[in-house]
FIMILUM-206752 format. One record per residue (C-alpha): x, y, z; residue in three letters. Coordinates in steps of 0.05 Angstrom, whole numbers, plus 5000, padded with zeros to 4 digits. Example, Ala and Ser with C-alpha at 12.3 -4.5 7.8 and 13.67 -1.06 7.14 Angstrom:
524649105156Ala
527349795143Ser
This chain:
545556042044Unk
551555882087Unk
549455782164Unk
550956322219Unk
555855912247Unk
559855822178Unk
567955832194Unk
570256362145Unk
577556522123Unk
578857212100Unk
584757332058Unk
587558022035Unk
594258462033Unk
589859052058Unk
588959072135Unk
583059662092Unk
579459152062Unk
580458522107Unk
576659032150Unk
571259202106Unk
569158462086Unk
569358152155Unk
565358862188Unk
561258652120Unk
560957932140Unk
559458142209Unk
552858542185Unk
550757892152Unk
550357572221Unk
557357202215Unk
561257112274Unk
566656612259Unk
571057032218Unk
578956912218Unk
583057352170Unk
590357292141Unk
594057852107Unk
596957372054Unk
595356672020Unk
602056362071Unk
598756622136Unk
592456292113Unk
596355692094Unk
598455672164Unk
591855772191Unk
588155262152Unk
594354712174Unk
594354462113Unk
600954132118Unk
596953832189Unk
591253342195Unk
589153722267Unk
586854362240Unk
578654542251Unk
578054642171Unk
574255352147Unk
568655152112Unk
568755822060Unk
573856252036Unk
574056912008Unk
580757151981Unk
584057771950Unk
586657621882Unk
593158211871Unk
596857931935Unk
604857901936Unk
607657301934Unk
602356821927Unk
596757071894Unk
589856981903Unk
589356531838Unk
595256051861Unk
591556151925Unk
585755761903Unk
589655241863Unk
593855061921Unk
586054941954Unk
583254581899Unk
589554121905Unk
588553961973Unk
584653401995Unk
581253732057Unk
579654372019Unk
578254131942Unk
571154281943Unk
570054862001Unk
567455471972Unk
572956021940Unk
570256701934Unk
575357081895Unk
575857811911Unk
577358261845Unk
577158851799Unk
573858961744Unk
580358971693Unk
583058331719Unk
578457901670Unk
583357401650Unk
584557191711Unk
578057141730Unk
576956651680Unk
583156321698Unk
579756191766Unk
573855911741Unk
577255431696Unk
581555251767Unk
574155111795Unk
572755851832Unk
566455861871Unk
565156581859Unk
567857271844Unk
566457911872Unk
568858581844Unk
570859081888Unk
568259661909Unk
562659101930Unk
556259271969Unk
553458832032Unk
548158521978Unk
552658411933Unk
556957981988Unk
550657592000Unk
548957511926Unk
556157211914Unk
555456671974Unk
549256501962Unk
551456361896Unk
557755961908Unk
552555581976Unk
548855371911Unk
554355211870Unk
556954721928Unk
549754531953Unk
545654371884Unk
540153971923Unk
């Protein structure tokens, strides 16, 4: 599972549920937590157009966003040097299917459908820690 002291990048339009997943975060004994309201505020936060940034080491992002979605969210990631193999949760619901498959095909760590319980958090990272951490 990820360490306590894991730097974690929330990412959702919903000041609601950016709540909800760090207070859930929170209750899993994470206290490096940063959230953005939208994929270009965490753009901006990561620095990925600088070298200087301290880079998160998981992210767990809404997909329905406006502008950039959660989806070109992740590609942008996967495309970036720094970030091409940190973890990618990808928040959801349960009728957005194709894109969920679209994510996994764009190398997705995880998915979690919302409403989501605090196991269910903890099922999904430990799943994407494995996914990134085979050994």
């Amino acid at each position: 599972m990820f360490p306590k002291e894991t730097n974690i990048l929330v990412v959702d339009d919903s000041i609601h549920m950016r709540r909800l997943i760090t207070d859930t975060l929170y209750q899993l004994g994470f206290r490096k937590l940063v959230s953005a309201s939208d994929a270009n505020e965490a753009i901006n936060l990561m620095g990925l157009n600088q070298k200087n940034k301290d880079p998160f080491q998981l992210i767990l992002s809404d997909l329905n966003m406006p502008g950039i979605n959660g989806l070109e969210f992740l590609k942008q990631i996967r495309a970036t040097e720094l970030y091409a193999s940190m973890p990618f949760i990808l928040i959801t619901t349960e009728s957005e299917k194709k894109y969920v498959l679209d994510a996994a095909v764009n190398g997705v760590s995880s998915y979690i459908v919302k409403p989501f319980t605090t196991e269910a958090l903890a099922n999904r990272m430990l799943e994407a820690w494995k996914k990134h951490n085979p050994d």
